[in-house]
N, C-alpha and C positions, 0 to 999 in steps of 0.2 A: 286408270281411275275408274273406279266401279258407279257404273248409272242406272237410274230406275227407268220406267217405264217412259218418264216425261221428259228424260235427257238431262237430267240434273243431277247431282253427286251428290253420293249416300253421305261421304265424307262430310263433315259441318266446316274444317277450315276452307274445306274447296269451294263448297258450297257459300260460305260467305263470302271468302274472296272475289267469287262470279258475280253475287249478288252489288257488292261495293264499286268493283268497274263497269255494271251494265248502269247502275246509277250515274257513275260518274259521265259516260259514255249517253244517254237519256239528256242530265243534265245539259250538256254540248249542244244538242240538236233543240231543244227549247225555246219558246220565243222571247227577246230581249225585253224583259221589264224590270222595275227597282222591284218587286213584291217577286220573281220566279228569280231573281240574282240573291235577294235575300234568302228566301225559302232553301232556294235550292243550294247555299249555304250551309244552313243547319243541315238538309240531306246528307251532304256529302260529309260531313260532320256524324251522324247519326249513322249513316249508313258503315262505314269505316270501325264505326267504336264496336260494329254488332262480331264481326270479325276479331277483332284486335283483343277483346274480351273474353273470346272463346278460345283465342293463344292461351290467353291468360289460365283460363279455367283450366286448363290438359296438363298447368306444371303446379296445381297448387299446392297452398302451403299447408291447409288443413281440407276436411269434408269440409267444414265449413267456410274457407273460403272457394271453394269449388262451388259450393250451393250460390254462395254471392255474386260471383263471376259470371253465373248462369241467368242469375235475378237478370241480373244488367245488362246482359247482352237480352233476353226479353225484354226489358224496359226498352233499349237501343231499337231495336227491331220495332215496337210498339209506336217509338220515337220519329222511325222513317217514314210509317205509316200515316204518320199524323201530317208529316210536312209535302209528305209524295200528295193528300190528298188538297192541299190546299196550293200546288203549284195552279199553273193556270195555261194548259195548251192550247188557248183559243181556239176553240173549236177543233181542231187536226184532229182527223182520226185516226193516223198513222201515231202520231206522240199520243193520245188520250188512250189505246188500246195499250202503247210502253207502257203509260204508267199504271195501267189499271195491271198487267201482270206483273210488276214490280210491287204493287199493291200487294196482290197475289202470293206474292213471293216474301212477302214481310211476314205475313199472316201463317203462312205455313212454316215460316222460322220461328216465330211467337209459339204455335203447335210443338212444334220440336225441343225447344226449349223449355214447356211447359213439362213434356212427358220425361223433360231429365229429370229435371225437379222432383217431378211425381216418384220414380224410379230411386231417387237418390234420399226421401223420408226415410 
């Protein structure tokens, strides 16, 4: 598997894959509340789809559902971002520094997926 500089995979299914278990994996270690059970619900939900979209994307049926597939897995990603910031790791700064690279990591898939898009006008 071919890595960049930060130890991550060029590849996009690998790369989400990572991204979908280190969530999952985050999620585990978080502190028991109804609002982080919830949240982190939808995470594990959002996070999965950002992956499972971009399977999608690599067999399409048209350019134009390839463009669509791309949308989604940025919206997905956009998605995780939204719910990774509203968990709640009371205070820990070993879980708040996870999430803020997971954070991290939505954002530069949002990047990524923007410049297919770009590329694929």
């Amino acid at each position: 598997m071919t890595k960049n500089r930060n130890s991550k995979p060029y590849n996009l299914e690998d790369r989400t894959l990572a991204f979908a278990k280190s969530v999952r994996a985050f999620i585990k270690k978080l502190p028991k509340s109804i609002a982080n059970a919830e949240d982190g619900k939808q995470l594990i939900r959002a996070s999965g789809s950002v992956g499972a979209n971009y399977i999608e994307a690599n067999e399409p049926l048209s350019k134009k559902d390839f463009r669509m597939r791309i949308k989604i897995c940025r919206k997905e990603a956009k998605e995780s971002r939204y719910w990774l910031r509203l968990l709640d790791t009371y205070d820990q700064p070993e879980q708040e520094k996870d999430r803020k690279d997971l954070e991290e990591e939505t954002s530069e898939l949002m990047n990524s997926f923007g410049a297919i898009l770009q590329k694929t006008k």
